[in-house]
C-alpha positions as CSV (number, residue, x, y, z in Angstrom):
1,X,18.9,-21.9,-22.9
2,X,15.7,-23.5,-21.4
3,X,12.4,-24.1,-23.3
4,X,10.3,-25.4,-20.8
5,X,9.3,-22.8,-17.9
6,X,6.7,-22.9,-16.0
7,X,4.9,-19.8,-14.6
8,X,2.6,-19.2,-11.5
9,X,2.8,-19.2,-7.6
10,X,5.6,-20.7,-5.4
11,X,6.4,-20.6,-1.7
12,X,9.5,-20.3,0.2
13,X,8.4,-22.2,3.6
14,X,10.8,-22.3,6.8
15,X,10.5,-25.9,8.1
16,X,11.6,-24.8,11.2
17,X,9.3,-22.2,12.6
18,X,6.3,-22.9,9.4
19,X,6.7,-19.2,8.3
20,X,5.7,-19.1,4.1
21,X,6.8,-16.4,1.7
22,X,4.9,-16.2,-1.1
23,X,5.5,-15.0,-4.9
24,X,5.0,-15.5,-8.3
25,X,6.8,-15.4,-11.7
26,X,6.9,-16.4,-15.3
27,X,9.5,-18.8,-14.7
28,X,9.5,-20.1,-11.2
29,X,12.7,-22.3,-11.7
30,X,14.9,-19.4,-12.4
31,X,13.0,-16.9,-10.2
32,X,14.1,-19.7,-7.3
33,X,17.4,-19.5,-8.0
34,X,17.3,-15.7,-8.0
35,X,16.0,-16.0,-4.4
36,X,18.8,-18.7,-3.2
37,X,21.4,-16.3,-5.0
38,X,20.4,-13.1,-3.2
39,X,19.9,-15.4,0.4
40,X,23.1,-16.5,-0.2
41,X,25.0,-13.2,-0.7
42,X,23.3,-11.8,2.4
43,X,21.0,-9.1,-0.4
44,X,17.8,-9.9,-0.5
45,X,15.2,-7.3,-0.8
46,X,12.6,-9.0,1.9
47,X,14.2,-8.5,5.3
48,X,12.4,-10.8,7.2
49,X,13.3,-13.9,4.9
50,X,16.7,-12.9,4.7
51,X,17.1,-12.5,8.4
52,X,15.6,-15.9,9.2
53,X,17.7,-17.4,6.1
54,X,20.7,-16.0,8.0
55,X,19.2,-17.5,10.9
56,X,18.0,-20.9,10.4
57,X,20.8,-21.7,7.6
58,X,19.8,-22.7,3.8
59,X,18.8,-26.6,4.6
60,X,15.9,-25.3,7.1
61,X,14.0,-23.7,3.9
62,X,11.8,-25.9,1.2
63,X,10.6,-24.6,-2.2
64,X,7.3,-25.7,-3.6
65,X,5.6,-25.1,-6.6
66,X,1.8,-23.9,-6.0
67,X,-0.1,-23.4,-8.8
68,X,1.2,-23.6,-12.3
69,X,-0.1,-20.9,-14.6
70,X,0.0,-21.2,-18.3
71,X,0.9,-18.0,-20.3
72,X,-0.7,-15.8,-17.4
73,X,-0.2,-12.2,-17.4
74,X,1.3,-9.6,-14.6
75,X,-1.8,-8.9,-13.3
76,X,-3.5,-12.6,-13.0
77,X,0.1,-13.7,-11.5
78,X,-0.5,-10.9,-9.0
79,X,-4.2,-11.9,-8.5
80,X,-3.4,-15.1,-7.7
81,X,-0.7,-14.9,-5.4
82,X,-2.6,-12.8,-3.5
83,X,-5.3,-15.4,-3.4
């Protein structure tokens, strides 16, 4: 079991056309590979990133790390994605 998360904002960017999702979570790391497991099986919940996933192929996407939150709650996550 990891120890060390880290919580805030990440994007999901598509290097090919420069379209960004956006989200946030408590622990980014796994909340990434929640996303790439969903893409994968073709079940992910946002339509349009799953279409251009299907689309443009895994290697055409890049993961970044925004802003790193420490101990935030729902709310300023929320907040702050939206910024």
């Amino acid at each position: 079991m990891r120890k060390n998360f880290q919580s805030g904002i990440y994007q999901i960017k598509n290097e090919v056309n420069g379209k960004i999702y956006v989200g946030h979570s408590k622990d980014i790391i796994k909340r990434w590979g929640w996303h790439k497991n969903r893409l994968r099986q073709g079940k992910h919940g946002n339509t349009h990133l799953q279409h251009a996933w299907d689309k443009y192929q895994e290697m055409s996407f890049s993961f970044r790390i925004i802003e790193i939150l420490n101990n935030p709650t729902k709310e300023f996550l929320e907040e702050r994605e939206d910024y």
